[in-house]
N, C-alpha and C positions, 0 to 999 in steps of 0.2 A: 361713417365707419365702413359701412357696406362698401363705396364704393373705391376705399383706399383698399379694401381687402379683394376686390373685383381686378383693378388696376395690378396686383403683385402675382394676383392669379393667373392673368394673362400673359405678363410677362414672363411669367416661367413656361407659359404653352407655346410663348411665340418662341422662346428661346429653345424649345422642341423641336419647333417649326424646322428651324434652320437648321438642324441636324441632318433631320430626315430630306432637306433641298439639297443638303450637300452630300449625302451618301448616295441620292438620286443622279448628282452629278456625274462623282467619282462612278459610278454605274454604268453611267451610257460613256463614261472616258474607257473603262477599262477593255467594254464590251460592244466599241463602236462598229466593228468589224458586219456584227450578230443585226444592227441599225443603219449601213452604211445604205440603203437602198431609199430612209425619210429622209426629208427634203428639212433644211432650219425650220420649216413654220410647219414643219408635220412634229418635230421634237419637243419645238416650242410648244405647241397644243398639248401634247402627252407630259411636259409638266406643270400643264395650268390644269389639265384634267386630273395630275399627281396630285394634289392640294387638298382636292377629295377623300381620297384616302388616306392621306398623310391625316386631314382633320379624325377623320372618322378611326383611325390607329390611337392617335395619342389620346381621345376622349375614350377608347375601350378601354386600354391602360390605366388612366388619370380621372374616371368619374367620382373612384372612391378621395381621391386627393383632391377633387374639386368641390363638394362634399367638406368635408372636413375643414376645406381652407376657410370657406364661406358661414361655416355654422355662427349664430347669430349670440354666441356667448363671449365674456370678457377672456378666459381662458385661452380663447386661440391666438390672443397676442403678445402672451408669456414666450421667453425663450426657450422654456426646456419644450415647450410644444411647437415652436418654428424650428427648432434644432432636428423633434420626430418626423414632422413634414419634410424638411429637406432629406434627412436619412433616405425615407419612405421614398420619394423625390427623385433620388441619383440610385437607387438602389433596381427598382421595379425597372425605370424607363433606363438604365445601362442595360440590362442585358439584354432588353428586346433592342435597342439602337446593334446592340452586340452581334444579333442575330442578321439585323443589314447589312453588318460589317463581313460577317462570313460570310455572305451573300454574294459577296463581291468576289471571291474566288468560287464559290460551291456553284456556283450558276454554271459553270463551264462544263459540268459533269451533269447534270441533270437540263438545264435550258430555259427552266422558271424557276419562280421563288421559291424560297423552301416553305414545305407546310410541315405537316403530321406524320412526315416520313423519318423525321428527327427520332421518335419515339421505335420504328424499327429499327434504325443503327445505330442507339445507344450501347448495343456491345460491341459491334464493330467500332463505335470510336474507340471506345474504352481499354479495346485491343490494341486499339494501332495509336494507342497515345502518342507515344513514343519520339517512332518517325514524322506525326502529321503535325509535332512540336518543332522536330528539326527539319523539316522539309517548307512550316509554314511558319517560322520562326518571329515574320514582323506582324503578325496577327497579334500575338501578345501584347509585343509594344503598341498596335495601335489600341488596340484595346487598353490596355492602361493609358497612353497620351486621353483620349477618348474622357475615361475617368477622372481624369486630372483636370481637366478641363469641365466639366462637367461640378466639380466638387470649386474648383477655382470662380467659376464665373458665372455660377449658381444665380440669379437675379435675387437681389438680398430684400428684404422687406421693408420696406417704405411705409414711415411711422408720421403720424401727425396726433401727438398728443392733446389738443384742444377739438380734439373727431369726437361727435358726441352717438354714442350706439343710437338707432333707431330700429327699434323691434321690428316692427311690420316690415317695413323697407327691406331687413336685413331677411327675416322667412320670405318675402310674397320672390324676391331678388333672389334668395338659393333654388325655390323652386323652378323659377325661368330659367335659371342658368343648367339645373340638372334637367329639365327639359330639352334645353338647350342642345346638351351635351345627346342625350339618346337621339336625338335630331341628326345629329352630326354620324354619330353610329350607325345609323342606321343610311346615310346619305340621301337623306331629305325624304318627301312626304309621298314617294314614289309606294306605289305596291306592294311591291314585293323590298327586303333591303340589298342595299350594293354588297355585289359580291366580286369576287376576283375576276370572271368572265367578262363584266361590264367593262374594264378596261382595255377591252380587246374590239370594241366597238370604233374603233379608227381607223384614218390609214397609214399605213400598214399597219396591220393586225399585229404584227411582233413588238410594236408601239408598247403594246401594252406591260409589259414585263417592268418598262421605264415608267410608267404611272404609276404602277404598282408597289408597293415597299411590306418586305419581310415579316413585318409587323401582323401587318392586316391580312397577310394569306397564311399566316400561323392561327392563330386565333382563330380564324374563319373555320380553319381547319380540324381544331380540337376535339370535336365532338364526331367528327367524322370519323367512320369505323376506315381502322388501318388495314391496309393492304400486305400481308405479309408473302415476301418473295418465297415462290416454287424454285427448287433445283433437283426437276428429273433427271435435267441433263448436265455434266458437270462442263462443259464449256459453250460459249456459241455456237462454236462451230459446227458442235454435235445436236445443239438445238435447230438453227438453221437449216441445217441437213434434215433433222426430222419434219419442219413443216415443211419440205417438198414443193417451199415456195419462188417463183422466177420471175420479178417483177420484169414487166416490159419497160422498157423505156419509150417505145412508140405505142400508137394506134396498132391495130391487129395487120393491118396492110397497107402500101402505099397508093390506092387511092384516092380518089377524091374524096372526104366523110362528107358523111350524111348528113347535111343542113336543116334536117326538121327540129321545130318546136320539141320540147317535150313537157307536159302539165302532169304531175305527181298530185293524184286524189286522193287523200287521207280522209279515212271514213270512220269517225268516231265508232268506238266500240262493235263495228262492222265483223263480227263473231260468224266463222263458215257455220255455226249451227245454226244461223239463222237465215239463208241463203236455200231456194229451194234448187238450185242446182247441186249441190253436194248433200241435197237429204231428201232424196226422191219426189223432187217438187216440192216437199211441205215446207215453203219460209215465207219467208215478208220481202223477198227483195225481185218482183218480177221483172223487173225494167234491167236490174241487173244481171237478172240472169239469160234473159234476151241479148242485153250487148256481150256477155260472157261466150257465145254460143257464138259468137261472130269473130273473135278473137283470139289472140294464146293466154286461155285460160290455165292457172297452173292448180294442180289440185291439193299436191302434197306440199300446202307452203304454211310458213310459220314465223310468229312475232318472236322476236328477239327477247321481249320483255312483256313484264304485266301490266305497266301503266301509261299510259301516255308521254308524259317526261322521259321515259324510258325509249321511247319508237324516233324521234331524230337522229341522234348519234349512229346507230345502225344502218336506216332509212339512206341518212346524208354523206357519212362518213365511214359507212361498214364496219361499224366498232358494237360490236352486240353487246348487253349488259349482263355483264358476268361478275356483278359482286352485289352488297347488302343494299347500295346506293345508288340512287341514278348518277352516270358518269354527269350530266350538267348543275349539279350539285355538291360533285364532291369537291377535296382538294385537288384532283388532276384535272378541271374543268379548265384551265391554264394552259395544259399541255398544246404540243403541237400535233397542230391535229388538219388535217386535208378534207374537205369536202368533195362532194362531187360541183358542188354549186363554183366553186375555185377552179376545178379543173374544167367544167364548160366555159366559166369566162375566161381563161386565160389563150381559151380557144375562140372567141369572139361572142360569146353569148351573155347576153341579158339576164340577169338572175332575180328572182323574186319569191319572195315568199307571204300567202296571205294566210290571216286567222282571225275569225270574228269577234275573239274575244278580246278584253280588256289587255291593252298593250303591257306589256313584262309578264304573264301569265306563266308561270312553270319557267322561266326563262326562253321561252320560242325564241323571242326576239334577239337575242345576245346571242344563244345557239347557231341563230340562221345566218348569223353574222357572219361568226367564225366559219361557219361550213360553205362561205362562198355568197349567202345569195344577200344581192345588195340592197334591195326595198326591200322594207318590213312593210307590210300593212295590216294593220290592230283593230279594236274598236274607235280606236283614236280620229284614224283613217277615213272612215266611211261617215261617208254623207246627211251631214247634221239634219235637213231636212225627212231624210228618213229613219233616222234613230227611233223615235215614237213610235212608230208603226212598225218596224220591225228588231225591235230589244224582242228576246223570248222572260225579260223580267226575274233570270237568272246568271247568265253566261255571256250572254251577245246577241250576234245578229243570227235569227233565225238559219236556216240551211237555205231553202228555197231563194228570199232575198237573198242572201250575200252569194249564192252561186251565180244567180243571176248579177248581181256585181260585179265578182270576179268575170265574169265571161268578157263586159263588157269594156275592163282595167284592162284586158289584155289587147283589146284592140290597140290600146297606148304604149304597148311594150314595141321596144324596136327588137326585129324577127333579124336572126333565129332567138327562142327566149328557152330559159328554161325555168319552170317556175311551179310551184307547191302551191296548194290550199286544203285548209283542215276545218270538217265541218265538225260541230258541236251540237246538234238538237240532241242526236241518240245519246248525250252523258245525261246521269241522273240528273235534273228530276224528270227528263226526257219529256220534254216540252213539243206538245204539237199543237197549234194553231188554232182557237176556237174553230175558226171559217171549215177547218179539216175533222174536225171531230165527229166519230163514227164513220170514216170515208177506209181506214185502214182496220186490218184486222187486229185485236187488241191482243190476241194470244192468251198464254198463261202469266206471263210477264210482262212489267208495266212497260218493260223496253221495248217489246216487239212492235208494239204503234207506232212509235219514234222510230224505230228504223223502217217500215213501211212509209214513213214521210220522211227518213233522208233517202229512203229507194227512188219517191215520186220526185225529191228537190234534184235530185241526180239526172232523171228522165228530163225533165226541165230545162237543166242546163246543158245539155247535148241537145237539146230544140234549138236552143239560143244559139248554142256554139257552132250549129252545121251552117247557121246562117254568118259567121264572121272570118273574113280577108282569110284569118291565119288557121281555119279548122284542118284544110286537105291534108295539108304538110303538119301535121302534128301527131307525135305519139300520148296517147295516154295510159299513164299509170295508174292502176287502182287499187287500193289494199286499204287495210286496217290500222290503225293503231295498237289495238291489244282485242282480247276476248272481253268481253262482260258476264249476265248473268246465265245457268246455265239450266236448262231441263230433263236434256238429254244426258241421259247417262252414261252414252258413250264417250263425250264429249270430257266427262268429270276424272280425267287425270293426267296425268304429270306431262301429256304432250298434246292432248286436248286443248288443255287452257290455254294453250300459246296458237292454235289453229286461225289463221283467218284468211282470208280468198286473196289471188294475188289475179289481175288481168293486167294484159297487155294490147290497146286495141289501137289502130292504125287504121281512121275512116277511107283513105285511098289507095291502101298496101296491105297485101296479104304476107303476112311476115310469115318467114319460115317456119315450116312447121317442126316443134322438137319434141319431144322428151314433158308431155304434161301431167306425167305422174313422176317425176324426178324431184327430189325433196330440195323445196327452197325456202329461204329466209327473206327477214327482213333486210339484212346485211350484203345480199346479192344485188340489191337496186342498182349502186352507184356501179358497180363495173356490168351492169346488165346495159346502163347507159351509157357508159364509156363504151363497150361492146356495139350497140349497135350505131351510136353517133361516129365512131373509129377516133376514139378522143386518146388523147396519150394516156398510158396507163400504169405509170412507174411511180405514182402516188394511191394507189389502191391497196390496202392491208390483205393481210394472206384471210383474212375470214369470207372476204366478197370474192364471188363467182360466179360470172354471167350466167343467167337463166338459159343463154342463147348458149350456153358452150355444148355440143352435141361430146364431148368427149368422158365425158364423167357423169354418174348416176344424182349427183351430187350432193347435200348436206347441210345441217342445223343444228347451232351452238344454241342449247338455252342453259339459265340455271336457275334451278329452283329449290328452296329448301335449304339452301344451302348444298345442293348437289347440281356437279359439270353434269349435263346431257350431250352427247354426241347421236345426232341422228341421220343414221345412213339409212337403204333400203334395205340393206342387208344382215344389219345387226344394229343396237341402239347399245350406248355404253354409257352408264351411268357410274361418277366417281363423286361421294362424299369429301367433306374437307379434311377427314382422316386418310386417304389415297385408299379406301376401300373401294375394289370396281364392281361392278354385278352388268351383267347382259341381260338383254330381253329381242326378242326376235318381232322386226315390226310390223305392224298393222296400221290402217289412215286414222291418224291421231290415237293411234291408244300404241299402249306396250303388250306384248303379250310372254310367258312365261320360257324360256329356254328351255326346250326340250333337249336338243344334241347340242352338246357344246362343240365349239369350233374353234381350237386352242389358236389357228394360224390368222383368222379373224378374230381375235381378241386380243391378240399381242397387237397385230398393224395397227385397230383401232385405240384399246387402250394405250399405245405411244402416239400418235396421232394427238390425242385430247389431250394427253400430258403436254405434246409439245405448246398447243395453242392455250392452254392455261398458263404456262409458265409464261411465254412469249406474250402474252396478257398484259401477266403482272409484271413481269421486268417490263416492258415495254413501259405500263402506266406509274412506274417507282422511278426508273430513270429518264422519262420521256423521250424515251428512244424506240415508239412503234415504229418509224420508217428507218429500221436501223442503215439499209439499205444505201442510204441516201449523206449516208456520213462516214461511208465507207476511202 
């Protein structure tokens, strides 16, 4: 009995199947234009990698109907209970099918699938029923055809009345298959689960949208806090006008750019209050604050966000996180989005990105993808003969070893490269090395030893690195990820916590000297490299601005609380998600109380912040950040 009930089961999943192959087709027919750049066996790939999520869609959907079909009782093979199954059946999986079906025009206007933006234009449909009946008139039709077929060719149930039940068989067989099914959901036995981003792990990266089906980046999306659109300004072009922004379409000049390396140090929880250069000597990081003192150290710089998930986007792409979510998490992880990693290779460089930890971590991997850089290297990566000896028995590969690895991976990179690595000891439970214990100062907090030994793994790996082919010619980037914990008290607010040290060092080049008390972010990297590489720069968002640009005092988007921060040197403007503003007059890392108000500086800036709020969300609702670029 089980397995004639197994058998009718499947064929109404496979008869699913074919739905979702053929709305994937009609998909890349309608929208070949958006794909004209893959090759057949790049398409081909993006729908055997479709399968994936088609499985893992229609078992979101159908766990409860799979369940039910299989339950080990005589009852499920009465008719008035195959008649509720089928209802149930054509009823739940028509309108998510329905949902690919409007896919296939709605794409045009947004660029990815649809998620959880449905739930902000449910009055603007509601509105424009009307026209968007007579303007999209064969939607209905298909959508009935769709049903009609769907109720017509149903896979009907297949009876063998001498099937004799078998208890056990029929429970030990529903729970493999509901097993089964969360297997599928979840696309297999990976980490972390498959999310919409994974599908952008090809090439071409716009690949992904055709692997993808409507189904699975709804749902994905549900629980995702919505974005609801700002309108300060009542048209673009008065919004455009307010960010004051001029994309380049070139390099800064015509000529030759600058062919160095560049290696982006990401320094776990690397907090300027622990840093004895920005606190009269008293920290844990001596080594760096020796190499700081030799370089363009910036003083007034700051994290885009609180958590690590949060420091890529900004870091890669200059997109700061200005909502409840991290942006590689939410539903607009989808979006079109430009790295700096993209725009150095399309200029001839090598891209790479390393992290000790366990491969899919926070998404690193799928993030680094999208943002251009084309090796990932994991825990997966590093060399099985030293895993033992250097696991920290939490996270990965200790700091010290894996810097020392990475120095010597990059010997392997073909030059010019541009490449990332992010160390891990300083995250809780901050792990430092029997061999090292009592060698750093332990502080008041259990962090401070662990960043004393990622100070020492750092000193290490610049021993390593002065000795290889590629060090002369290389810039290094150094910053933070986010702040951790805190003691100092000046440190304990709303612009504190996002404080972390930013260098620029150049072992063979005295870089010019600028402006190192001029307020910068995390979001400045990518055109601070475009900037000094003289890389094209007409994929850069209006929030990134080179550290090097000598013409402006410059600036730092965070939000916290649920409140925009606008941080200039001359005023800091803070707006609630009520469009409540308040001023504060600035100080390094703290706010302090507005004495004289300055009505001509709080107009420019509060419209200023409005405009990059707005230009935000519309950007991230209709996936139109580079509006520029589709003009």
């Amino acid at each position: 009995m089980f397995w004639l009930k197994l058998g009718n089961l499947l064929k109404r999943l496979g008869f699913l199947l074919v739905f979702y192959m053929l709305l994937r087709s009609a998909f890349l027919t309608l929208h070949f234009d958006t794909f004209s750049e893959a090759t057949n066996a790049q398409i081909a790939k993006a729908f055997v990698l479709g399968l994936r999520f088609d499985l893992a869609a229609i078992f979101m959907v159908n766990l409860p109907f799979l369940f039910f079909s299989l339950l080990p009782f005589a009852f499920t093979q009465w008719k008035r209970y195959q008649l509720g199954l089928k209802i149930w059946f054509i009823i739940t999986n028509f309108l998510f099918l329905c949902l690919n079906l409007i896919d296939l025009e709605y794409f045009k206007f947004i660029g990815r699938r649809t998620s959880n933006e449905l739930f902000t234009i449910t009055r603007d449909i509601q509105a424009q029923a009307g026209q968007l009946i007579t303007n999209y008139w064969y939607f209905p039709l298909a959508g009935a055809l769709l049903l009609f077929i769907m109720i017509k060719w149903y896979p009907k149930e297949k009876k063998n009345p001498d099937a004799k039940p078998h208890l056990i068989i029929e429970i030990i067989g529903l729970i493999l298959m509901v097993g089964a099914g969360i297997l599928f959901i979840r696309g297999g036995t990976a980490l972390k689960p498959l999310r919409p981003a994974n599908a952008f792990i090809q090439e071409p990266p716009v690949l992904g949208h055709v692997t993808l089906n409507t189904t699975f980046t709804f749902i994905k999306s549900i629980n995702s806090p919505v974005l609801d659109p700002k309108e300060y300004f009542a048209t673009d072009a008065e919004l455009y006008q307010a960010l004051e922004f001029n994309p380049k379409p070139v390099g800064k000049s015509q000529e030759k750019p600058v062919r160095d390396n560049v290696v982006i140090i990401i320094m776990e929880s690397f907090a300027s209050e622990y840093t004895g250069l920005e606190n009269n000597g008293k920290g844990y990081t001596p080594f760096f604050d020796s190499l700081a003192a030799r370089g363009n150290f910036y003083r007034e710089h700051y994290a885009n966000g609180r958590k690590s998930i949060e420091a890529l986007p900004p870091l890669f792409a200059g997109l700061p996180s200005l909502m409840n979510q991290p942006y590689i998490t939410s539903s607009f992880q989808s979006n079109q989005l430009y790295g700096i990693g993209s725009i150095a290779k399309d200029a001839g460089y090598a891209t790479s990105f390393f992290h000790g930890a366990e491969n899919g971590t926070m998404g690193f991997n799928t993030f680094a993808r999208i943002a251009g850089f084309d090796q990932y290297y994991g825990l997966r990566e590093y060399p099985k003969n030293l895993f033992k000896a250097d696991f920290d028995g939490h996270w990965g590969i200790l700091d010290e070893p894996y810097l020392q690895y990475f120095a010597q991976e990059l010997n392997k990179q073909k030059q010019p490269f541009l490449t990332t690595v992010f160390t891990l000891s300083s995250h809780q439970p901050y792990t430092v090395p029997a061999k090292y214990k009592g060698r750093f100062p332990k502080g008041k907090l259990p962090i401070h030893e662990s960043i004393g030994y990622a100070d020492f793994a750092l000193r290490q790996f610049f021993k390593t690195a002065a000795k290889q082919p590629w060090y002369k010619n290389t810039l290094f980037i150094i910053t933070a990820d986010h702040t951790q914990e805190s003691v100092d008290a000046s440190y304990q607010n709303d612009l504190g916590r996002f404080k972390i040290p930013l260098l620029l060092f150049h072992p063979t080049k005295v870089l010019p000297v600028r402006n190192f008390f001029k307020i910068t972010q995390h979001a400045d990297i990518p055109a601070t490299i475009a900037d000094y590489l003289d890389l094209p720069a007409n994929k850069l968002l209006p929030f990134s601005n080179s550290v090097l640009d000598t013409t402006n005092a410059g600036r730092a988007l965070l939000y916290t609380d649920d409140n925009y921060v606008l941080v200039h040197p001359d005023l800091v403007t803070k707006m609630n998600e009520y469009d409540q503003v308040t001023y504060f007059n600035y100080a390094p890392h703290r706010l302090e109380p507005q004495i004289i108000p300055n009505p001509e500086l709080e107009k420019k800036y509060t419209r200023e912040l409005k405009a990059l709020v707005q230009y935000y969300r519309k950007g991230l609702i209709e996936n139109n950040l580079y509006f520029w670029l589709k003009r």
